[in-house]
Predicted model as a PDB file, atoms N, CA, C, CB and O in Angstrom, pLDDT in the B-factor column:
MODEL        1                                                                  
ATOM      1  N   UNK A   1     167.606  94.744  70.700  1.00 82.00           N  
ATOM      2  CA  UNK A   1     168.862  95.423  70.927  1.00 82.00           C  
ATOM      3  C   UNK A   1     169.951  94.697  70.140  1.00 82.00           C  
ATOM      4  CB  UNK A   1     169.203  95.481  72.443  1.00 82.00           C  
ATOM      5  O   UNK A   1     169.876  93.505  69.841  1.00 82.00           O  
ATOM      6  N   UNK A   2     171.231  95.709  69.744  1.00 94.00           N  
ATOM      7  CA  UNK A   2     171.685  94.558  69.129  1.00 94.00           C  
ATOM      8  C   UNK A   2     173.095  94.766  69.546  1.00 94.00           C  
ATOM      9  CB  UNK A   2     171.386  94.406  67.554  1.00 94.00           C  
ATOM     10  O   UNK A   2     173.582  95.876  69.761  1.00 94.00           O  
ATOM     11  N   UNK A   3     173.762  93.561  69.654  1.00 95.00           N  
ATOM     12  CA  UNK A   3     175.234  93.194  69.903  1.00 95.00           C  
ATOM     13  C   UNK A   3     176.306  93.157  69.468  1.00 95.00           C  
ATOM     14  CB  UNK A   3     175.393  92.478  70.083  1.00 95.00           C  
ATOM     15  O   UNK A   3     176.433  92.384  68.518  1.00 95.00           O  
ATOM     16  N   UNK A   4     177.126  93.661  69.758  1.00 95.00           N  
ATOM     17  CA  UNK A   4     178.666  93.416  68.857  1.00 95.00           C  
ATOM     18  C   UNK A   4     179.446  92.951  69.755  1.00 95.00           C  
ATOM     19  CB  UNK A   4     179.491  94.744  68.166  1.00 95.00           C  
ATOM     20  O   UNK A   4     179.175  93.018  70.954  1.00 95.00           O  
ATOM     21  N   UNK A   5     181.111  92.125  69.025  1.00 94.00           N  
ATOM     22  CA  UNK A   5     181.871  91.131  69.881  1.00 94.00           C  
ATOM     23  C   UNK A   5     182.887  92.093  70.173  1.00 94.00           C  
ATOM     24  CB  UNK A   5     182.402  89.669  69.194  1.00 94.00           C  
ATOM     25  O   UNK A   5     183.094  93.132  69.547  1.00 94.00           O  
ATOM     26  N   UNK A   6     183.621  91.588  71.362  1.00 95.00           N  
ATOM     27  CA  UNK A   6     184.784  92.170  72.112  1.00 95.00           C  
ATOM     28  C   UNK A   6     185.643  92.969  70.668  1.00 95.00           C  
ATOM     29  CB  UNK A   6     185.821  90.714  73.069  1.00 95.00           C  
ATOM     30  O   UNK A   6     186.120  94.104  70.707  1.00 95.00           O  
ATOM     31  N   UNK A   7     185.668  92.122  69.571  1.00 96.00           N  
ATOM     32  CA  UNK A   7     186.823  92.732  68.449  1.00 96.00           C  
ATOM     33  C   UNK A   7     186.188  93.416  67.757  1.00 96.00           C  
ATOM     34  CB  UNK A   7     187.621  91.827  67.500  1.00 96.00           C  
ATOM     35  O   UNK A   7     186.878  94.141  67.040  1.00 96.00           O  
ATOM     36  N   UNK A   8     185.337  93.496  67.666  1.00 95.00           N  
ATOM     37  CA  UNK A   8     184.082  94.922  67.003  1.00 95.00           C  
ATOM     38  C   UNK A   8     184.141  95.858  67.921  1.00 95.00           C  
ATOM     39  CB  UNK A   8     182.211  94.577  66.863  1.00 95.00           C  
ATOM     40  O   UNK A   8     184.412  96.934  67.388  1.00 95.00           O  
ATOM     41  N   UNK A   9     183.969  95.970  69.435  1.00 95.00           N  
ATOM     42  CA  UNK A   9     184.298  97.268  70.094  1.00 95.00           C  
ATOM     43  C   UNK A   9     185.659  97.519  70.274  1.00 95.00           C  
ATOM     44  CB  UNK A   9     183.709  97.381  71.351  1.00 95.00           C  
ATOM     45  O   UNK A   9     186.065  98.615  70.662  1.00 95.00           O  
ATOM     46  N   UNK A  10     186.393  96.572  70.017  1.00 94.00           N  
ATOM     47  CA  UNK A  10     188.077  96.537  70.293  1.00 94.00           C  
ATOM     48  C   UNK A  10     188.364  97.810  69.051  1.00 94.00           C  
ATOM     49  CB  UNK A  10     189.058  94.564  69.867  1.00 94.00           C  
ATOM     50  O   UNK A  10     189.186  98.716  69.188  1.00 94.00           O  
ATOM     51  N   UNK A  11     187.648  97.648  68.082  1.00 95.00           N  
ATOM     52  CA  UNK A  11     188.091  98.903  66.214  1.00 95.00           C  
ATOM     53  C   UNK A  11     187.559  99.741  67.001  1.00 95.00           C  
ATOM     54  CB  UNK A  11     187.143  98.786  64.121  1.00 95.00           C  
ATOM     55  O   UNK A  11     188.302 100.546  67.562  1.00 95.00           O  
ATOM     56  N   UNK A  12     186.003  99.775  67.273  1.00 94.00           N  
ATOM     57  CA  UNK A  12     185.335 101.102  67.223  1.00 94.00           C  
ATOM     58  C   UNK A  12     185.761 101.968  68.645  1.00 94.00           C  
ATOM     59  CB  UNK A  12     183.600 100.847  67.092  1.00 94.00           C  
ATOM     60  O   UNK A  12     185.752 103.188  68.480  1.00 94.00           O  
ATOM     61  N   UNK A  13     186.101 101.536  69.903  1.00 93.00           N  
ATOM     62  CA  UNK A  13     186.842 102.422  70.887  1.00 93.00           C  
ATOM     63  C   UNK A  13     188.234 102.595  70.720  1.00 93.00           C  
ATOM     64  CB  UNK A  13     186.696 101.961  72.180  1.00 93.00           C  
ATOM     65  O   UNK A  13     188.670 103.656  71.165  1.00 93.00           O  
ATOM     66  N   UNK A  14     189.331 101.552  70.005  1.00 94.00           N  
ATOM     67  CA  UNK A  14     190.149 101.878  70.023  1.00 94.00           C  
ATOM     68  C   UNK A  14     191.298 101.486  71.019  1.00 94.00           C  
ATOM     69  CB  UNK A  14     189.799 102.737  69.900  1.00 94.00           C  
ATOM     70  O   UNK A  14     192.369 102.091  71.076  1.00 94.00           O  
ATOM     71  N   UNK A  15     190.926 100.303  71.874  1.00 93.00           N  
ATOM     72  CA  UNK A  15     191.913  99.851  72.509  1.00 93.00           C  
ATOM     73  C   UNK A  15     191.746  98.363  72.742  1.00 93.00           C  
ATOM     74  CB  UNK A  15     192.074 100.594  73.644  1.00 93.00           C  
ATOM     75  O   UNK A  15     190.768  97.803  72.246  1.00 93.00           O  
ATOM     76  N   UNK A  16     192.747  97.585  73.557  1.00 94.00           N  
ATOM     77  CA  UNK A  16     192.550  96.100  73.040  1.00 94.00           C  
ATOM     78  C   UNK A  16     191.482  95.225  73.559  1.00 94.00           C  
ATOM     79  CB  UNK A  16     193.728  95.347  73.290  1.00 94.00           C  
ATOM     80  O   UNK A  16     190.548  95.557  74.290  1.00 94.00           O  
ATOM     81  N   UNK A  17     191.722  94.190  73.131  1.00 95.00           N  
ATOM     82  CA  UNK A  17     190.727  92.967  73.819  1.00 95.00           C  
ATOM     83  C   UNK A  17     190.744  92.483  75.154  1.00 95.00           C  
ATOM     84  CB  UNK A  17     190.908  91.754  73.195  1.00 95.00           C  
ATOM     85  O   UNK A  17     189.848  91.824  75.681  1.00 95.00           O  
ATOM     86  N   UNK A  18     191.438  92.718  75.490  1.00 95.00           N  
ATOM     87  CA  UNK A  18     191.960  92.118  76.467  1.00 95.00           C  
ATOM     88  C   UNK A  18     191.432  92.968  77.704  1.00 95.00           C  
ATOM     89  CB  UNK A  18     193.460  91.995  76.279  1.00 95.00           C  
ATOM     90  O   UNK A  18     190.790  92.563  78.673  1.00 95.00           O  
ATOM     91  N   UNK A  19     191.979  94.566  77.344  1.00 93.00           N  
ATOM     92  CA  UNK A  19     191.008  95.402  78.594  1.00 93.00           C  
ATOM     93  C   UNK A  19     190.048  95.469  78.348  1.00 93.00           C  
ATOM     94  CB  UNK A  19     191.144  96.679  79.009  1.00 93.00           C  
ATOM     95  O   UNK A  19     189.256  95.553  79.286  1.00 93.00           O  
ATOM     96  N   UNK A  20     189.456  95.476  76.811  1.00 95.00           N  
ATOM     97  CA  UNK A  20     187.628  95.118  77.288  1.00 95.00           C  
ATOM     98  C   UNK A  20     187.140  94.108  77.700  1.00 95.00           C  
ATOM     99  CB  UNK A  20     186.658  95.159  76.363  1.00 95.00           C  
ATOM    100  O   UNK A  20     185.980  94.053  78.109  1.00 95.00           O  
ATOM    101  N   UNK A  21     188.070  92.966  77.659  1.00 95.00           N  
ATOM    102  CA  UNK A  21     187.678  91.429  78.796  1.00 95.00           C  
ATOM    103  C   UNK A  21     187.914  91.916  79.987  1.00 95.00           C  
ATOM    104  CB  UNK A  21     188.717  89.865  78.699  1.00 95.00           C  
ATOM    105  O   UNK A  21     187.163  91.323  80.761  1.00 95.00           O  
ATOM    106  N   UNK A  22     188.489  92.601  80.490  1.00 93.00           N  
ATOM    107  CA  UNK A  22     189.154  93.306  81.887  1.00 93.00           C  
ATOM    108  C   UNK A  22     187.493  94.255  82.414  1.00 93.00           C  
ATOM    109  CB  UNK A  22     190.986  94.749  81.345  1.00 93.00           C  
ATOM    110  O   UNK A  22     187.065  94.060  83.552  1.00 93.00           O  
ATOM    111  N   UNK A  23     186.957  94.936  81.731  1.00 94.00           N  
ATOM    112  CA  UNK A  23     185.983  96.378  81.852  1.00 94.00           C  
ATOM    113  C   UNK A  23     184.841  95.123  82.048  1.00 94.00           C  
ATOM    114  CB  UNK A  23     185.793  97.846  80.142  1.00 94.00           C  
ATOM    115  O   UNK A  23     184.212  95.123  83.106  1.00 94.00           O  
ATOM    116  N   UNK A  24     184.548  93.998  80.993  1.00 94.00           N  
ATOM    117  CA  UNK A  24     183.395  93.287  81.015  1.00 94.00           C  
ATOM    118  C   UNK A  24     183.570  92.572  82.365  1.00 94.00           C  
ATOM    119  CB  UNK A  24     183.194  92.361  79.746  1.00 94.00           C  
ATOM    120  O   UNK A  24     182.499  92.636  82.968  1.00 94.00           O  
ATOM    121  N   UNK A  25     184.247  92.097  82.877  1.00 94.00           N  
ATOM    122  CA  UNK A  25     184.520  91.202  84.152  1.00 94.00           C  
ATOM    123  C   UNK A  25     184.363  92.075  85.364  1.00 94.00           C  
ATOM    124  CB  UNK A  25     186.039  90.531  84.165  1.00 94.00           C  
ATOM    125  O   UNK A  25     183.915  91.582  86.399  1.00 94.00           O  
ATOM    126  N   UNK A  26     184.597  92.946  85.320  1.00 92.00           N  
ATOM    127  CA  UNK A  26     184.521  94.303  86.127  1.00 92.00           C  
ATOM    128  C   UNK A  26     183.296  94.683  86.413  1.00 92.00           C  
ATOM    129  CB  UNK A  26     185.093  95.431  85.478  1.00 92.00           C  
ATOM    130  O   UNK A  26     183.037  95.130  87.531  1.00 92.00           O  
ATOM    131  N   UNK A  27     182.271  94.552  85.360  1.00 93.00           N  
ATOM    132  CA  UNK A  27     180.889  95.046  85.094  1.00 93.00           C  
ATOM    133  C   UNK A  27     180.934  96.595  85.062  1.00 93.00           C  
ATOM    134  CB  UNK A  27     179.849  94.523  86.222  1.00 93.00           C  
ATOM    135  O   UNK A  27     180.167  97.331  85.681  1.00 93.00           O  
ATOM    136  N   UNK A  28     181.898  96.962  84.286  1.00 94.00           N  
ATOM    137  CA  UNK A  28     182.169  98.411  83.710  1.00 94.00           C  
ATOM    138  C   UNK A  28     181.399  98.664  82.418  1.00 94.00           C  
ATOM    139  CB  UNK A  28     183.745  98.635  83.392  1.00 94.00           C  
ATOM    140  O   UNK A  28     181.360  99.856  82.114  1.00 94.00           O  
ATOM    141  N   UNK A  29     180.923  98.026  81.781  1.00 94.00           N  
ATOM    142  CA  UNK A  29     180.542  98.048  80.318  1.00 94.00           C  
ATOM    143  C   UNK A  29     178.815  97.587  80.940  1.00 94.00           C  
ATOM    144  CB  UNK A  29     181.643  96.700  79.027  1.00 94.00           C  
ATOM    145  O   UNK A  29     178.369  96.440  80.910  1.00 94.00           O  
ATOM    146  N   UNK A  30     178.111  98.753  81.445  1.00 93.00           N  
ATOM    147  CA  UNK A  30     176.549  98.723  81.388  1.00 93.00           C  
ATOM    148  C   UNK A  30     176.181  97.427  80.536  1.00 93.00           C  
ATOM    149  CB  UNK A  30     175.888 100.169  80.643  1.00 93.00           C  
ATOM    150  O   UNK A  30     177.169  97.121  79.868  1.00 93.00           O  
ATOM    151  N   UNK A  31     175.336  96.734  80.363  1.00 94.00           N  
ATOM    152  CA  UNK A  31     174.504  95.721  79.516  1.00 94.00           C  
ATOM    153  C   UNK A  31     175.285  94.546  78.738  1.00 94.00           C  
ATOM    154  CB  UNK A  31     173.730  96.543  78.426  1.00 94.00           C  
ATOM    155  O   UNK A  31     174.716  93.754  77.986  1.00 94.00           O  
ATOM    156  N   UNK A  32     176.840  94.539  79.053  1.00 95.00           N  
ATOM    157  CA  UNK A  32     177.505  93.570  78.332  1.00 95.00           C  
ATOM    158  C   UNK A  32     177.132  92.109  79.570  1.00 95.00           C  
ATOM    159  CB  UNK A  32     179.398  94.132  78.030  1.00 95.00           C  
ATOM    160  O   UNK A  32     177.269  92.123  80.793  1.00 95.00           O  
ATOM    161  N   UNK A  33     176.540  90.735  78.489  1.00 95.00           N  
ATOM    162  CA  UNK A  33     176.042  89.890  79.020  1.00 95.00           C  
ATOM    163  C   UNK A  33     177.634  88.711  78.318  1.00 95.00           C  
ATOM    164  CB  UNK A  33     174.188  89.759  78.574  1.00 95.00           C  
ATOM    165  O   UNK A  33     178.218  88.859  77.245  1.00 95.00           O  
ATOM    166  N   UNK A  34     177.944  87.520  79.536  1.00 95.00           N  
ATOM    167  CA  UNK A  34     178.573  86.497  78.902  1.00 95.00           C  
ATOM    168  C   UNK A  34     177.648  85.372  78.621  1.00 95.00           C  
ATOM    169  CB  UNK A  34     179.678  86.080  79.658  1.00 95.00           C  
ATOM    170  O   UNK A  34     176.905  84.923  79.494  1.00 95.00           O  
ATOM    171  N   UNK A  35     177.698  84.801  77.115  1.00 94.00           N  
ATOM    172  CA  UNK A  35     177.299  83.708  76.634  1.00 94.00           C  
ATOM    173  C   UNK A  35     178.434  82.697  76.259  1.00 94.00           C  
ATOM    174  CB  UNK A  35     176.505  84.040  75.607  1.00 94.00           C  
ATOM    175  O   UNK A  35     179.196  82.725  75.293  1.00 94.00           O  
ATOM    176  N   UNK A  36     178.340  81.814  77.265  1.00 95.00           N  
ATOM    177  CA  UNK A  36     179.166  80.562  77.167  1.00 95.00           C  
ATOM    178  C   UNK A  36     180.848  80.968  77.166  1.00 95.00           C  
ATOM    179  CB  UNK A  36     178.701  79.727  75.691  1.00 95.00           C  
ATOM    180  O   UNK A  36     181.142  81.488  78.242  1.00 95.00           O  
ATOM    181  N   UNK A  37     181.709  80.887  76.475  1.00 93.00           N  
ATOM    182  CA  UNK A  37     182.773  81.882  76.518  1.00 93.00           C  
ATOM    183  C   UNK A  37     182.956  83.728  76.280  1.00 93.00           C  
ATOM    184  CB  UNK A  37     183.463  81.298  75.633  1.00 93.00           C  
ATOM    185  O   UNK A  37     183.908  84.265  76.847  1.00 93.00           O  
ATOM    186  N   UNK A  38     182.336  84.286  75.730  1.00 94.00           N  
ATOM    187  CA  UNK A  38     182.312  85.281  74.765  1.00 94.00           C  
ATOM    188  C   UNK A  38     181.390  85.939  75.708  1.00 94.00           C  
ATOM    189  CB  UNK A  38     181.880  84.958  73.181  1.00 94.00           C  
ATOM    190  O   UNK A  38     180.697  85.558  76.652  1.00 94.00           O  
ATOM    191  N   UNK A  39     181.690  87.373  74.959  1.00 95.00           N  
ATOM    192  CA  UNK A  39     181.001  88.585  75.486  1.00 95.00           C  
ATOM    193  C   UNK A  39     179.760  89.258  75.017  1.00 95.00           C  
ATOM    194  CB  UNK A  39     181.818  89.479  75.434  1.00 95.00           C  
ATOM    195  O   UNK A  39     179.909  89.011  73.821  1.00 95.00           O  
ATOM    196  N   UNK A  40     178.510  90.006  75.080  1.00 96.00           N  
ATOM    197  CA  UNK A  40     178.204  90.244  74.076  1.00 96.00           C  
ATOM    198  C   UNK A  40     177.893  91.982  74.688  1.00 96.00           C  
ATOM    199  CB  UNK A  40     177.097  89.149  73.442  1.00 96.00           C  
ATOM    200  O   UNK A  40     177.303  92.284  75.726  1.00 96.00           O  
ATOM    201  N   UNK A  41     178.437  92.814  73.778  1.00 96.00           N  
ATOM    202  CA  UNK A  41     178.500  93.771  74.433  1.00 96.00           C  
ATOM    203  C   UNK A  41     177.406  94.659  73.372  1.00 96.00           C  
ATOM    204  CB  UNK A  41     180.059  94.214  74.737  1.00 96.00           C  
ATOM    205  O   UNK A  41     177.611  94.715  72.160  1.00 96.00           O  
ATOM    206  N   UNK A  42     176.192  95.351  74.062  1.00 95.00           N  
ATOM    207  CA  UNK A  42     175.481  96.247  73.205  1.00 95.00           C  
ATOM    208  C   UNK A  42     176.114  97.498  72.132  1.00 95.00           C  
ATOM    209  CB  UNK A  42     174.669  96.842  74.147  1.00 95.00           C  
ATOM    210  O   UNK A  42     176.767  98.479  72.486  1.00 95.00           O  
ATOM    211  N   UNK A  43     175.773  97.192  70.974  1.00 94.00           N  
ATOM    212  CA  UNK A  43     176.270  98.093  70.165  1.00 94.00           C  
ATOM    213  C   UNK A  43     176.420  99.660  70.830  1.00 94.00           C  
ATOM    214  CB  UNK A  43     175.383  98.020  68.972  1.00 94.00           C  
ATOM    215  O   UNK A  43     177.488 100.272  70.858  1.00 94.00           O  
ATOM    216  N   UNK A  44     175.235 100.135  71.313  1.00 94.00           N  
ATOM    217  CA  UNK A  44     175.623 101.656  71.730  1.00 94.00           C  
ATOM    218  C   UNK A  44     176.061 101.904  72.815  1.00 94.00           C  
ATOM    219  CB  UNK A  44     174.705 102.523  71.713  1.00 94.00           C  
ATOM    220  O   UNK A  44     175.648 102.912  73.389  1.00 94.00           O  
ATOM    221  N   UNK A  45     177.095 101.011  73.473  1.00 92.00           N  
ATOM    222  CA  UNK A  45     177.589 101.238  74.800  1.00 92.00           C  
ATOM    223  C   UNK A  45     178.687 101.971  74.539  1.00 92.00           C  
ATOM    224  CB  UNK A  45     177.878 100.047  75.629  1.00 92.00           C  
ATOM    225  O   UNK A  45     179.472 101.824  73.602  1.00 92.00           O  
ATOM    226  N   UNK A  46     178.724 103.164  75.837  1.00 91.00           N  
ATOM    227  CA  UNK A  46     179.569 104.302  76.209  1.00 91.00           C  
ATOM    228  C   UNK A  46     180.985 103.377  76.790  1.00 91.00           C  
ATOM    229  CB  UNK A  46     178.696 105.428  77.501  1.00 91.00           C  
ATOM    230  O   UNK A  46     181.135 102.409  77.536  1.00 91.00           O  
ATOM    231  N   UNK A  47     181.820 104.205  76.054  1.00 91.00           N  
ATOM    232  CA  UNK A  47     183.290 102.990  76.600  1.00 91.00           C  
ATOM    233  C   UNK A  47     183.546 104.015  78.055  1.00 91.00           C  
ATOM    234  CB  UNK A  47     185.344 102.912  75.064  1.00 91.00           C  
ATOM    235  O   UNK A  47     183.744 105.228  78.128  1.00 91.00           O  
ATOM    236  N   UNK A  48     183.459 103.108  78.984  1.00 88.00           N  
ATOM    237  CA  UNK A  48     183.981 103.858  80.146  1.00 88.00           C  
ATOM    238  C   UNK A  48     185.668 104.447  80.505  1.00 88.00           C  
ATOM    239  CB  UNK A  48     183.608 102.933  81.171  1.00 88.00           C  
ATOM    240  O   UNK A  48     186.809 104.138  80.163  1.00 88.00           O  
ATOM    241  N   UNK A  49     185.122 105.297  81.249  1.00 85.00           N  
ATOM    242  CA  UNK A  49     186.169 106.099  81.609  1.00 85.00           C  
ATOM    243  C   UNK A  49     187.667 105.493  81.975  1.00 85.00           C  
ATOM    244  CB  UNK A  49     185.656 106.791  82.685  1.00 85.00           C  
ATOM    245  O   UNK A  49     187.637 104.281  82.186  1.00 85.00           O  
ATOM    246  N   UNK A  50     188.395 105.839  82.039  1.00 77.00           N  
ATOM    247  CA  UNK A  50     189.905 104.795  81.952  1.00 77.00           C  
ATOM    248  C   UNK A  50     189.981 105.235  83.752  1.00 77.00           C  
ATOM    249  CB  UNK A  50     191.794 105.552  80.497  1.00 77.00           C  
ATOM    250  O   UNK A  50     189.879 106.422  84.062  1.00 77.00           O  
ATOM    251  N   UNK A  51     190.165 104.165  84.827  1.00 73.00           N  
ATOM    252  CA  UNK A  51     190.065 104.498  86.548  1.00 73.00           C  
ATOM    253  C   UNK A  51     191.680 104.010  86.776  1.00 73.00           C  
ATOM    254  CB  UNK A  51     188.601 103.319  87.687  1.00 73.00           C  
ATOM    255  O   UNK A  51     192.274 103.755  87.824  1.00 73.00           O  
ATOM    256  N   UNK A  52     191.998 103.993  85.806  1.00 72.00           N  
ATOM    257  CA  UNK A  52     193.226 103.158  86.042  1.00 72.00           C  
ATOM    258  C   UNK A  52     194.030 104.501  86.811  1.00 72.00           C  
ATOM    259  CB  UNK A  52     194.048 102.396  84.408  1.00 72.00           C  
ATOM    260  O   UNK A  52     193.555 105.635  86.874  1.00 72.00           O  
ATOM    261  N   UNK A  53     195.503 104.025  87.430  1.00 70.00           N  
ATOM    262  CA  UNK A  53     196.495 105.092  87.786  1.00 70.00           C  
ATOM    263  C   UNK A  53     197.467 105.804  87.225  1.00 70.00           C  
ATOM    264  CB  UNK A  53     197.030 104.787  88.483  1.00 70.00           C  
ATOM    265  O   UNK A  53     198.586 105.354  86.978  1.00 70.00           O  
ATOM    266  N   UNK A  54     197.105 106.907  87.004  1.00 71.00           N  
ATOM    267  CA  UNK A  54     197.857 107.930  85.773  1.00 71.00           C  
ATOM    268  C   UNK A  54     199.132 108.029  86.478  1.00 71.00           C  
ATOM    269  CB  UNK A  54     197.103 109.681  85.410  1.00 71.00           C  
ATOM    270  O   UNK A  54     199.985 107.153  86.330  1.00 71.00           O  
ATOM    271  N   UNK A  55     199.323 109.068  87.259  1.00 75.00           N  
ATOM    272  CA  UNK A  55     199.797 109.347  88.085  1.00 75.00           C  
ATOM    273  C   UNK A  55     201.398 108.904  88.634  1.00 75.00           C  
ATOM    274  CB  UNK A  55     198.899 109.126  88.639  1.00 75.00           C  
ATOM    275  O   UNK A  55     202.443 109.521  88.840  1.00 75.00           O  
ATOM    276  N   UNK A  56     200.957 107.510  88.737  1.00 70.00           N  
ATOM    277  CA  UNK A  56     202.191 106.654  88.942  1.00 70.00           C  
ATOM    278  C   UNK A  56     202.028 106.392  90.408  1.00 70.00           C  
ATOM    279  CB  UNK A  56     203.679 107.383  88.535  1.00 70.00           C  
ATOM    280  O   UNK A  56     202.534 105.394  90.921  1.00 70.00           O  
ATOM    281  N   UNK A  57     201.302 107.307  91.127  1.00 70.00           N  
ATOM    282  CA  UNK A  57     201.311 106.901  92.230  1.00 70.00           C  
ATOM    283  C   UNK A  57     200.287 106.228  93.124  1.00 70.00           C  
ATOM    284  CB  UNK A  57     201.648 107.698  92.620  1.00 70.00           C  
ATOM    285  O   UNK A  57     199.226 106.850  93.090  1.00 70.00           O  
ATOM    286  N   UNK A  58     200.255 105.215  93.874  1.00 67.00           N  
ATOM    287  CA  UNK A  58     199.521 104.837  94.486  1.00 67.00           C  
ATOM    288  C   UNK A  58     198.687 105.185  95.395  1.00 67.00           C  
ATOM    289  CB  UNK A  58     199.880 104.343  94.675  1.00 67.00           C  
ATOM    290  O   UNK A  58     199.424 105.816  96.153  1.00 67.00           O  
ATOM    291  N   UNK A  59     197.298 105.223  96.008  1.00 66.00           N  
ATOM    292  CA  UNK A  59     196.878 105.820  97.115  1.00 66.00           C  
ATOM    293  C   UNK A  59     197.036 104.168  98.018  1.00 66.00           C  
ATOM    294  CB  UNK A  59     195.174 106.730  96.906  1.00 66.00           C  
ATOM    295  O   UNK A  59     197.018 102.982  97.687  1.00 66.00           O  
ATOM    296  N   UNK A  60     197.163 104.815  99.077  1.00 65.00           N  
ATOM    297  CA  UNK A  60     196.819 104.001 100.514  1.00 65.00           C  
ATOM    298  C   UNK A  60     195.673 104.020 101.239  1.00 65.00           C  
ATOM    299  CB  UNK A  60     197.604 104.343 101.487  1.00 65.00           C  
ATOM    300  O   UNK A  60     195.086 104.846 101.938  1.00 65.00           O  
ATOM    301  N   UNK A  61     195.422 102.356 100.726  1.00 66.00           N  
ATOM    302  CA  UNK A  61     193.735 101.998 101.442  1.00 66.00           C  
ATOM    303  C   UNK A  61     193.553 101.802 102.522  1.00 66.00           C  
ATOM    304  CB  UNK A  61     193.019 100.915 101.110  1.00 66.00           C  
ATOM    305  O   UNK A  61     192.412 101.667 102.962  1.00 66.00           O  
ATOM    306  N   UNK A  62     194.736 101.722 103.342  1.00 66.00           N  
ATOM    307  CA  UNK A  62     194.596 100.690 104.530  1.00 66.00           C  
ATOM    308  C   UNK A  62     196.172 101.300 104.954  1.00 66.00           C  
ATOM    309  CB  UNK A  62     194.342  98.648 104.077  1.00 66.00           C  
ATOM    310  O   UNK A  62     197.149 101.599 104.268  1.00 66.00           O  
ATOM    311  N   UNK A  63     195.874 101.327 106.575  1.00 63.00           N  
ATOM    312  CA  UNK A  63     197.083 101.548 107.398  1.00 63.00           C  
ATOM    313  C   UNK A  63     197.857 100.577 107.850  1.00 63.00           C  
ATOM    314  CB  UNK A  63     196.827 102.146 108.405  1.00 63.00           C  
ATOM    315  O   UNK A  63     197.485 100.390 109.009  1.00 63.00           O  
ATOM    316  N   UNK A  64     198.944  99.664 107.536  1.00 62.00           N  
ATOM    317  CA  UNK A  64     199.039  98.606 108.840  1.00 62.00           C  
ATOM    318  C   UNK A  64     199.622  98.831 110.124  1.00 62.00           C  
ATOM    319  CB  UNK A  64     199.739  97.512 108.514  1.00 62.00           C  
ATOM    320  O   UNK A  64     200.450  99.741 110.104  1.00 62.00           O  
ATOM    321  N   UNK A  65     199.466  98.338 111.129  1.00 61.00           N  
ATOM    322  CA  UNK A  65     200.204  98.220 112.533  1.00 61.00           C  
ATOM    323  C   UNK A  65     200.539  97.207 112.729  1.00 61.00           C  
ATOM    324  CB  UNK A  65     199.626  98.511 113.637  1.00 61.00           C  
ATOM    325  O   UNK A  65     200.087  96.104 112.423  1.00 61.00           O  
ATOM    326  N   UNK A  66     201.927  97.741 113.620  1.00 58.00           N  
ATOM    327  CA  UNK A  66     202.954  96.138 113.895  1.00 58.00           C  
ATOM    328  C   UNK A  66     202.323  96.147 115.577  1.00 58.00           C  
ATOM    329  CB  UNK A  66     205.451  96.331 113.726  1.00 58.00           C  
ATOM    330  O   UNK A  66     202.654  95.261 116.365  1.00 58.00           O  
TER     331      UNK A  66                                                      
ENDMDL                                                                          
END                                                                             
């Protein structure tokens, strides 16, 4: 199988390094393994879906009581 680095999928999806350090830590990115610092993310991996909040608005996970 073969591997490419965070800044090789950073060109080919199109967004930064930083959220694909974010997606890899997450274990959003199927088969991306860490070696020592670095990522190694399989060349034919599907960039996942963006879960983030469009919206602006928040949902509520949890109720509190006083």
């Amino acid at each position: 199988m073969k591997y490419c680095s965070i800044r090789q999928i950073s060109e080919k999806w199109g967004i930064s390094v930083r959220r694909i350090q974010v997606l890899c830590t997450e274990d959003r990115i199927p088969g991306a393994v860490k070696i020592g610092y670095s990522w190694a993310i399989p060349a034919n991996a599907e960039k996942p879906k963006d879960a983030r909040v469009k919206s602006g608005k928040y949902i509520k996970s949890r109720t509190w009581s006083n």
